[in-house]
C-alpha positions in Angstrom: 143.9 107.1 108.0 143.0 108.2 104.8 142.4 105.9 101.3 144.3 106.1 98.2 141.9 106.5 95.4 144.2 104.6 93.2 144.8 101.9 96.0 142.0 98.2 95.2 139.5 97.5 97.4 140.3 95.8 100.7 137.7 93.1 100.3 135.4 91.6 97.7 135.5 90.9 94.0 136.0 93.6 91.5 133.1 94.0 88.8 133.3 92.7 85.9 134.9 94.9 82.8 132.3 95.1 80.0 133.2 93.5 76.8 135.7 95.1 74.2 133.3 96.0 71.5 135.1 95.5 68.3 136.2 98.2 65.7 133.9 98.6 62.8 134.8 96.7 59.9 135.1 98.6 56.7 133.8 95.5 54.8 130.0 95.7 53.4 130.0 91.7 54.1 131.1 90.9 57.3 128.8 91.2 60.5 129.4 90.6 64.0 127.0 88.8 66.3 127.0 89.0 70.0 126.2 85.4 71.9 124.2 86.6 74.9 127.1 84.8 77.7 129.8 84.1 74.8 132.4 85.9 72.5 132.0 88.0 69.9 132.0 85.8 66.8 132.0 86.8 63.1 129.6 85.6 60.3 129.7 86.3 56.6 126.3 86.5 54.8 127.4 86.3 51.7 129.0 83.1 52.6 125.6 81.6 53.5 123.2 79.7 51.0 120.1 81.6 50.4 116.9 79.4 50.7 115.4 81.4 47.5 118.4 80.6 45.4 117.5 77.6 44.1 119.6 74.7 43.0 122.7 77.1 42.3 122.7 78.4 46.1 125.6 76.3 47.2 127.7 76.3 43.7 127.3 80.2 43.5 128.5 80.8 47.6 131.2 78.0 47.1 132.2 79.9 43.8 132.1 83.6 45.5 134.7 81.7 48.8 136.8 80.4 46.0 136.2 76.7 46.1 135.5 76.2 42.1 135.0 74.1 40.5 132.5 72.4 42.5 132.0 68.2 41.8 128.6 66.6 43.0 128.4 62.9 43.9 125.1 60.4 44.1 124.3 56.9 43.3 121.3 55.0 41.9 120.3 51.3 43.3 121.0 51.3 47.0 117.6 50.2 47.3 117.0 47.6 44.9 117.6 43.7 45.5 118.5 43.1 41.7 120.9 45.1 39.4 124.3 47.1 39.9 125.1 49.9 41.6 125.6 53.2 40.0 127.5 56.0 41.4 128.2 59.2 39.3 130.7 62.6 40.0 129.5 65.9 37.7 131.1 69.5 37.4 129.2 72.0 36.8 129.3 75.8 36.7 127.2 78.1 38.2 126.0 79.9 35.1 125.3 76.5 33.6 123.3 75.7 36.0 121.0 78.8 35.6 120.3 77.6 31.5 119.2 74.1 32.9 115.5 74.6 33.9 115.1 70.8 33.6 117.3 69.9 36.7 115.9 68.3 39.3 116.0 65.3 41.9 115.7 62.6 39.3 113.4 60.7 41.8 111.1 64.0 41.0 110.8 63.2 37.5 109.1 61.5 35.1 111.1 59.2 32.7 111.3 61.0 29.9 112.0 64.2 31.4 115.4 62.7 33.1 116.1 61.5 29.8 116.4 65.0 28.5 118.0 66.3 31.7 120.3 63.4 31.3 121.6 65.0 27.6 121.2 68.4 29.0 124.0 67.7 32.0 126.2 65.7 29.4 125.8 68.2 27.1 126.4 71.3 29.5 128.8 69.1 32.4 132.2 70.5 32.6 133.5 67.4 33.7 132.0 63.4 34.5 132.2 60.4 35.3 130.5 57.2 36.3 131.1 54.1 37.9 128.8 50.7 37.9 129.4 48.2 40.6 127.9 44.8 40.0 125.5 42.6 42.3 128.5 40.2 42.6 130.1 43.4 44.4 127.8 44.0 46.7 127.8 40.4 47.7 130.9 40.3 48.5 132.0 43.5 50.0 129.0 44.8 51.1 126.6 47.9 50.3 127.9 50.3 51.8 131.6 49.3 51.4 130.6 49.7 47.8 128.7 53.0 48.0 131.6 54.4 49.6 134.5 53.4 46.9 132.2 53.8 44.4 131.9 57.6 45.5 135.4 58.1 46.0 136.3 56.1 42.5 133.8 58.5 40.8 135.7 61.1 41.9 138.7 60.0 41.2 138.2 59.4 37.8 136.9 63.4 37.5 139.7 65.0 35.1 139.0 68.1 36.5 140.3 68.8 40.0 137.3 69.9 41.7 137.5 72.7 44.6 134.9 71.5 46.7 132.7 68.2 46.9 129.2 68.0 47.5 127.8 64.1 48.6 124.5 63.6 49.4 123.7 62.3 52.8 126.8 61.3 54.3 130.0 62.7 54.2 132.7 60.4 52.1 136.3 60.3 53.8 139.7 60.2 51.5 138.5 62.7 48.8 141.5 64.5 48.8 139.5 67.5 48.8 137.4 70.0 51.2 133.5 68.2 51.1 129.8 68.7 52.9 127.6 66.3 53.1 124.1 67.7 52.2 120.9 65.8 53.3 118.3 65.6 50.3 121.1 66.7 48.7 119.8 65.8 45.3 116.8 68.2 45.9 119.1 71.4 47.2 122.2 71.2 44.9 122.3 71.2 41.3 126.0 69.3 41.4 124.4 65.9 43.5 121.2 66.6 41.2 122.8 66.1 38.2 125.2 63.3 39.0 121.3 61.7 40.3 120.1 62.0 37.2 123.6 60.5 35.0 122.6 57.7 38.0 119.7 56.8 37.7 119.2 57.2 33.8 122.3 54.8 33.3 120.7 52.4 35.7 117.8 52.7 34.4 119.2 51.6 30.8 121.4 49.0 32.1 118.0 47.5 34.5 116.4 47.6 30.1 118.8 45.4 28.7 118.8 43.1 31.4 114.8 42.8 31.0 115.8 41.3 27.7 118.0 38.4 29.4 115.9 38.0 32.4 112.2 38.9 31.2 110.1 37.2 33.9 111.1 39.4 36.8 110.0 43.0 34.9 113.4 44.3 35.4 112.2 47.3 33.1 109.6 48.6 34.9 110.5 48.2 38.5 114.3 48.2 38.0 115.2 45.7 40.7 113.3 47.6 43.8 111.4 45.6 45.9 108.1 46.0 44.6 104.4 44.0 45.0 105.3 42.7 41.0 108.9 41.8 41.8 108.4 39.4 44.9 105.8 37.8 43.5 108.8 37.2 39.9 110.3 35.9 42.9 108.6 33.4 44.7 107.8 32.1 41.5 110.9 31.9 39.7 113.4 32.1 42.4 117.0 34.5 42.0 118.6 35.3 39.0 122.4 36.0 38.8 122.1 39.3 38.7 119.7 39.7 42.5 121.7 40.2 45.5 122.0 37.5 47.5 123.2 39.9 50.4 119.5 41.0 50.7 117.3 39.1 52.9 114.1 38.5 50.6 116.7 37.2 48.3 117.9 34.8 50.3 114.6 33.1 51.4 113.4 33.5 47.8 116.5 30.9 46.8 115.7 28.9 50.0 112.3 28.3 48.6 113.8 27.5 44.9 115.8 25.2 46.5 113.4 23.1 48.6 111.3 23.2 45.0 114.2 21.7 43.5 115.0 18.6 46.6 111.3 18.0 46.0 111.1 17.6 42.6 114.7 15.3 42.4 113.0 12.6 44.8 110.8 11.3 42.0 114.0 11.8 39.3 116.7 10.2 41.0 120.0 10.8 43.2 121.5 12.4 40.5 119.2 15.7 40.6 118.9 15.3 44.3 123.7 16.1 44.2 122.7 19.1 42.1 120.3 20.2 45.1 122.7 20.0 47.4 125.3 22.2 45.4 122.6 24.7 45.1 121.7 24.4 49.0 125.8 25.0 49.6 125.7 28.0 47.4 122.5 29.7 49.3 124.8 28.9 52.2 128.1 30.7 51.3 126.1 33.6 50.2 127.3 34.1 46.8 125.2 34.2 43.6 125.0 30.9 41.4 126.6 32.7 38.4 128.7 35.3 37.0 127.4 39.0 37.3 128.2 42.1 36.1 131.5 43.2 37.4 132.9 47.2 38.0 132.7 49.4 35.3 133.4 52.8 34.2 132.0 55.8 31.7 134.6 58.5 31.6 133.4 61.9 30.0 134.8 61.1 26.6 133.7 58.0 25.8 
């Protein structure tokens, strides 16, 4: 009996047929890697942020893909128990970028030097805008609920429709628009670093003016953060309308006003002693004892 040399094998499994190897591509950019048990997969280098190009790496590879303009988003304040929250969206271009030597993570600079990167990105921004969400905000929705709408509102009030969206830290949901999420974003792309520094510096200003209605907490040199100077304004002096009673040293700083103020009505009278109680209720429900500042907005042109 003789084999046909055509004919399969009568037992065992056939060998595996070596990969396809694909044709070569005629384009300088593309490459293909090999995964050593996977597919053949392709990557685009000129598609990738180089470490050495600075704060214009992701504008200038989003730019080259086709997703221009690109809009940056950051806020100043998550931290602090006093004070709004401010949340800013810039535009920028990559060759603007490259004539702003002064850009930077405004947490990396010294006061006056965000001031003049603050004029420089107003000055050079092809598009902004910023939104200021007040303690009595927070207090009632919630930080993070704030952060959140506050980014996408910034946005939102952008005249410019952006291509991409760059956010720093977490990604933002419902921007209508393709968006990464860049850790330390403010310190890797110019876009977050510039709406940092239109944060901050607004913050800053508005943290000022409320020195002058509320000068023994030092508003203007700590800016409502939780510093050695501002718990001890505390203790002392209890909240002001404008702390957030959603924060926890808050709170026990207005429990302690409060027991201050049951002590000192005992040797007044009953009528002191009602108005302890109201303040005792309030501490309770959360809520600040006055009016604060409510949601505002800066739109490029005004």
């Amino acid at each position: 009996m003789t084999r046909d040399c055509d004919a399969p094998a009568a037992s065992g499994p056939a060998p595996p047929a070596p990969p396809a190897l694909p044709a070569p591509s005629a384009s300088p950019a593309k490459t293909v890697q090999v995964a050593p048990d996977g597919p053949l997969y392709p990557r685009y280098p000129g598609y990738t942020p180089r470490r050495d190009g600075g704060l214009a790496a992701y504008e200038t590879v989003l730019a080259r893909a086709g997703f221009t303009p690109v809009a940056g988003i950051d806020e100043a304040g998550r931290g602090a128990c006093a004070g709004p929250l401010v949340v800013a969206a810039v535009v920028l271009e990559p060759a603007s970028i490259r004539r702003m030597p002064g850009l930077a993570d405004s947490k990396l600079l010294s006061p006056q030097a965000r001031e003049d990167a603050y004029a420089e990105v107003l000055r050079r921004a092809v598009d902004w805008h910023v939104v200021v969400i007040g303690s009595d905000q927070i207090d009632a929705a919630g930080l993070h609920v704030c952060n959140v709408s506050g980014m996408r509102r910034a946005f939102a009030g952008l005249r410019t429709r952006a291509g991409y969206v760059l956010t720093d830290g977490f990604p933002i949901r419902g921007l209508g628009a393709p968006a990464l999420a860049v850790w330390k974003g403010d310190r890797v792309t110019a876009s977050v670093a510039a709406a940092s520094i239109l944060a901050k510096v607004s913050r800053d200003r508005m943290m000022r003016d409320l020195h002058e209605r509320y000068p023994q907490y030092g508003f203007d040199r700590h800016k409502g953060y939780v510093t050695d100077e501002h718990v001890r304004a505390l203790e002392q002096h209890g909240p002001c309308p404008v702390h957030r009673y959603s924060f926890v040293n808050v709170v026990a700083a207005a429990g302690r006003a409060a027991v201050s103020t049951v002590t000192a009505s005992a040797t007044v009278g009953a009528g002191t002693a009602v108005e302890a109680e109201d303040i005792e209720a309030l501490m309770a429900s959360g809520l600040s004892p006055a009016g604060a500042p409510g949601q505002d907005e800066r739109r490029m042109d005004s």
